[in-house]
C-alpha positions as CSV (number, residue, x, y, z in Angstrom):
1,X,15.2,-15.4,10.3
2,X,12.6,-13.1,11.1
3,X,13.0,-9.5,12.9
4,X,12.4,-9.7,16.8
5,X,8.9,-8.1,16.5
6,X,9.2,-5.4,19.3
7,X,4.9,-5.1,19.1
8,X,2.3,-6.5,17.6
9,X,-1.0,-5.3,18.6
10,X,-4.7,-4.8,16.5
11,X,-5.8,-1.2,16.1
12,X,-9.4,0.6,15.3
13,X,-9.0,4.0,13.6
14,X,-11.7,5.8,13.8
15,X,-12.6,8.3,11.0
16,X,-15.5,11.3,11.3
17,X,-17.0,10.1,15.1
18,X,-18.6,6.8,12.8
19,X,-16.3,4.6,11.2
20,X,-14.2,2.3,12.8
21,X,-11.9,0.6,10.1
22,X,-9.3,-2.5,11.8
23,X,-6.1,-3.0,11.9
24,X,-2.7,-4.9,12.2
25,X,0.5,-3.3,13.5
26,X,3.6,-4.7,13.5
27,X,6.7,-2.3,15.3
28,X,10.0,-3.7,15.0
29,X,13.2,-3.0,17.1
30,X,15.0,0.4,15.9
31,X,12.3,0.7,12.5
32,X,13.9,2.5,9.9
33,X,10.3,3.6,8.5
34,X,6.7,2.5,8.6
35,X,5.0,0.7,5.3
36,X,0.6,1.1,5.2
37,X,-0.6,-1.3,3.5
38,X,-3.7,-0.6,1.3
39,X,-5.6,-3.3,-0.4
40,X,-8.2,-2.8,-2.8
41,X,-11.1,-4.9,-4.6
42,X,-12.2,-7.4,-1.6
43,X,-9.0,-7.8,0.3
44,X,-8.2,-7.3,3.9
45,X,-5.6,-7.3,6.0
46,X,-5.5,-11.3,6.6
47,X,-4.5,-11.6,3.0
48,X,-1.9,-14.0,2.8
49,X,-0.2,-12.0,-0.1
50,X,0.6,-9.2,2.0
51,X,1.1,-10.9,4.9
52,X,4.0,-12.4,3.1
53,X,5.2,-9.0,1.6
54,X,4.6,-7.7,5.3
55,X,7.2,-10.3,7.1
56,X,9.6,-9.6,4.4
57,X,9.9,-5.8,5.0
58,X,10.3,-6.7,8.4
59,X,13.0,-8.1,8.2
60,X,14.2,-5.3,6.4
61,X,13.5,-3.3,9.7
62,X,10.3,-1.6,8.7
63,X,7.6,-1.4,10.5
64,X,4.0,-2.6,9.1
65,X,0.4,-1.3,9.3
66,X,-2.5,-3.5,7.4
67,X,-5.9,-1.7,7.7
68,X,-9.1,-2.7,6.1
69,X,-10.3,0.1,3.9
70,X,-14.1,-1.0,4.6
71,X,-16.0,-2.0,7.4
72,X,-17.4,-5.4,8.1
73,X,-20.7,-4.0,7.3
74,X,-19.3,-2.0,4.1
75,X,-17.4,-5.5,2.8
76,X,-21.4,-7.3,3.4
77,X,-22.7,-5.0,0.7
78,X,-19.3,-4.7,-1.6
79,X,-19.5,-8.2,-1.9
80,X,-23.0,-7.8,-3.4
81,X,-22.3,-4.9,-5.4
82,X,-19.2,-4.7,-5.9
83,X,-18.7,-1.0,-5.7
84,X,-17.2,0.0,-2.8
85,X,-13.5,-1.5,-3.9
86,X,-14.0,1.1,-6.6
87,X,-14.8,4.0,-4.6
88,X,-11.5,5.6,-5.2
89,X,-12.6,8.8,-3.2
90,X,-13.8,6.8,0.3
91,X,-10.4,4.7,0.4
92,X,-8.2,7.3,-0.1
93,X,-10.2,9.1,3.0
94,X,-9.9,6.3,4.7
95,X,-5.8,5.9,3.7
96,X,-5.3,9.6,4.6
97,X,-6.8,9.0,8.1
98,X,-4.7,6.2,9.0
99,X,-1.9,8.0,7.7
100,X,-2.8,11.0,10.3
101,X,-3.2,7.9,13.0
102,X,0.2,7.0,12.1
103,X,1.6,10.5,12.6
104,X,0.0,10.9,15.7
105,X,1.5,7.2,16.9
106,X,3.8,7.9,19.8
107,X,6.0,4.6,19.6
108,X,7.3,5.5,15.8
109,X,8.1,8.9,16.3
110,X,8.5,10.6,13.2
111,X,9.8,8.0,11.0
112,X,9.3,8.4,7.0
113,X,5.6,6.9,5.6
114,X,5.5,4.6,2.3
115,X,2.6,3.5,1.2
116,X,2.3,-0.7,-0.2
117,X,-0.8,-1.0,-2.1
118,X,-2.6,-3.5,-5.0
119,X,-5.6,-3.4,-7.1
120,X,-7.5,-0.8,-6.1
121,X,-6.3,0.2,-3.2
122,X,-3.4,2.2,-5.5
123,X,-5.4,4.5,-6.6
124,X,-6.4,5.2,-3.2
125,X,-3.1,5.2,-1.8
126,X,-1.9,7.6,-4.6
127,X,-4.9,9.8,-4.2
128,X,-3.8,9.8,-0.6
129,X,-0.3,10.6,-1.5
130,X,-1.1,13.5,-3.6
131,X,-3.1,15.2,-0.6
132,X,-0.4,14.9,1.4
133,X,2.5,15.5,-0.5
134,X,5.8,15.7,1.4
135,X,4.9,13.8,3.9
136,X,4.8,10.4,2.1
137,X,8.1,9.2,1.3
138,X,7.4,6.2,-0.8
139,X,4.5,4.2,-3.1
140,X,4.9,0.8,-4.4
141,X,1.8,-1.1,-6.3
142,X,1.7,-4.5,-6.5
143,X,-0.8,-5.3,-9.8
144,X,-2.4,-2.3,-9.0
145,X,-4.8,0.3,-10.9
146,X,-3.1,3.4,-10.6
147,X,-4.7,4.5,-13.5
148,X,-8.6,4.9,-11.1
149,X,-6.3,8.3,-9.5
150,X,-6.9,10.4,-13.1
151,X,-5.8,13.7,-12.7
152,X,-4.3,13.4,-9.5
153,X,-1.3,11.5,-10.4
154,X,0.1,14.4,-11.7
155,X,0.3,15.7,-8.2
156,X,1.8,13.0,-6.5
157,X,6.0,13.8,-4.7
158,X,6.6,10.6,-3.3
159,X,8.6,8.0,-5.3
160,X,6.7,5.6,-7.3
161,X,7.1,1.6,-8.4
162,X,4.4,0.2,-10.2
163,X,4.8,-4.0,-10.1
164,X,3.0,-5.6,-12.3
165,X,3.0,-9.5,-13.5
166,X,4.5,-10.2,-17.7
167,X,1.7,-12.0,-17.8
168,X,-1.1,-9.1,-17.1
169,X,-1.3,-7.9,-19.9
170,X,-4.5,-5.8,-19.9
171,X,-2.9,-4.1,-16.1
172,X,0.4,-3.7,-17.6
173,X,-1.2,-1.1,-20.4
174,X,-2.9,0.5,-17.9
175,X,0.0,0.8,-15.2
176,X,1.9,2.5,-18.4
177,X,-0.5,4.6,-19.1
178,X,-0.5,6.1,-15.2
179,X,3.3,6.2,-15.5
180,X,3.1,9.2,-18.1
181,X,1.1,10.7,-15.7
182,X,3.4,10.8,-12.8
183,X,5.7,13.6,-12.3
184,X,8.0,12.3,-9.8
185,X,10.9,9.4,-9.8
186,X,9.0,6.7,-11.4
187,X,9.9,2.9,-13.0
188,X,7.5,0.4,-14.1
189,X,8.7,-3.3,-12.8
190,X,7.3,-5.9,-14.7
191,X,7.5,-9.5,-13.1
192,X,7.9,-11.9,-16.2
193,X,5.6,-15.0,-15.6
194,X,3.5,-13.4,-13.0
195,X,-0.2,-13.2,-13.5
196,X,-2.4,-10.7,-11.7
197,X,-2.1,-12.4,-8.1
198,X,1.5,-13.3,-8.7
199,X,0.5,-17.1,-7.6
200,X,3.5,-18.6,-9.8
201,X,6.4,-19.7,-8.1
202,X,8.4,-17.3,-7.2
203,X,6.9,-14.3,-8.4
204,X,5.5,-12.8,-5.1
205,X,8.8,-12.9,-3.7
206,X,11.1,-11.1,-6.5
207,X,7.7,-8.5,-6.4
208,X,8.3,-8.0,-2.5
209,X,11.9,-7.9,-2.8
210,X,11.8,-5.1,-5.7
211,X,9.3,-3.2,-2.9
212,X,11.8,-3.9,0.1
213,X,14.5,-2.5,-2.1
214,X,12.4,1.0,-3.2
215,X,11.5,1.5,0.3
216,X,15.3,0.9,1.0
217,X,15.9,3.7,-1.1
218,X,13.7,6.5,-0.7
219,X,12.7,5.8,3.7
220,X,16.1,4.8,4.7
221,X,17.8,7.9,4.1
222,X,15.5,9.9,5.1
C-alpha cells in the first residue's frame, strides 16, 4: 500500500527572471528526506520509469520532486538537435536552482536532499552536487553517464550509487570509469539482465529498491 500522499501539487521554478522549468511534488506525511529527480537525454517528469521509482520511495516516506530540465520550447529544438540533453553545464544550473527552491520550500523544512538521476541527467546532478557540497546528502544513477561530470567528480561529498543494467555493457565501462573518480563512499550496482532502460522484468524494481535502500542510509539518519 501506498503512503497517504499529504500533497501533491505542480510547481514552476523560475531560474534567472526567464526560465520557467515544471514540476511534480509529492510531500508525504512525516518525510524523512526529499529525492529530486533529474532526467537526462529526452525525459521528463511523466516518465513512467521514474514515476514508478518515485511511488516506491514514497512509500519509504520520502518526499519526491520531478522537474523537467528543459523547457517546452528547449525539448522542440533538442528533439531536433539533440544537444541540449548533453548540455551538462545548463542542467546542472537548472538542478542547482531547484535544489535552492527546495531549500527555500517552507512545508519540508530542512530535511536532507538526495539527488535520483539517469542518463544524462547524472552528470548534471553530480555537477550540481559538487557545487553544493554538504548540503546534498545522497546521489543515486540509474543507467546514467556520470562520466559527462569530468573533473568535477572528484569534488563531489555526497554518497554515490551508480545502477547500471549487466547487460549495458558499453555504460557499465563508463560508470567504472567515473567511480575512480569519485572521492567519497561509492559502490557500483550492476543489475544482471537489465539493459539500458531496465525494461526486463523485474529489473526496475531491484534498481529502485537498491536506491530506496542508499537513501535509507545516508538521509535517514541525518
Amino acid at each position: 500500500m501506498h503512503k497517504i500522499i499529504k500533497k501533491k501539487e505542480k510547481i514552476e521554478i523560475g531560474i534567472n527572471d526567464k526560465i520557467i522549468v515544471a514540476g511534480s511534488f509529492n510531500i508525504v506525511h512525516k518525510g524523512k528526506g526529499v529525492i529530486l529527480f533529474a532526467h537526462g537525454s529526452g525525459s521528463s517528469r511523466f516518465s513512467h520509469r521514474n514515476n514508478y521509482v518515485a511511488n516506491l520511495l514514497k512509500d519509504s516516506n520520502f518526499n519526491t520532486l520531478l522537474i523537467d530540465l528543459l523547457t517546452k520550447e528547449e525539448e522542440a529544438i533538442d528533439l531536433q538537435t539533440a544537444q541540449l540533453r548533453f548540455d551538462i553545464e545548463l542542467l546542472a544550473a537548472r538542478v542547482i536552482a531547484a535544489t535552492e527552491w527546495l531549500c527555500q520550500n517552507k512545508s519540508i523544512g530542512r530535511l536532507p536532499i538526495g539527488y535520483y538521476d539517469a542518463s544524462t541527467g547524472a552528470a548534471a546532478a553530480l555537477v550540481a552536487a559538487s557545487e553544493l557540497g554538504d548540503l546534498i546528502s545522497a546521489v543515486v544513477s540509474r543507467g546514467g553517464r556520470p562520466d559527462l561530470a569530468g573533473d568535477k567528480l572528484s569534488k563531489v561529498k555526497a554518497p554515490t550509487l551508480l545502477i547500471v543494467g549487466g547487460e549495458d555493457h558499453t555504460v557499465i565501462e563508463m560508470n567504472k570509469d567515473a567511480l575512480g573518480h569519485l572521492n567519497v563512499k561509492k559502490e557500483l550496482s550492476i543489475i544482471p539482465g537489465a539493459t539500458h532502460l531496465f525494461e526486463e522484468p523485474g529489473t526496475l524494481k531491484q534498481a529502485a529498491l537498491k536506491a530506496a535502500e542508499w537513501f535509507e542510509r545516508y538521509l535517514s539518519k541525518k
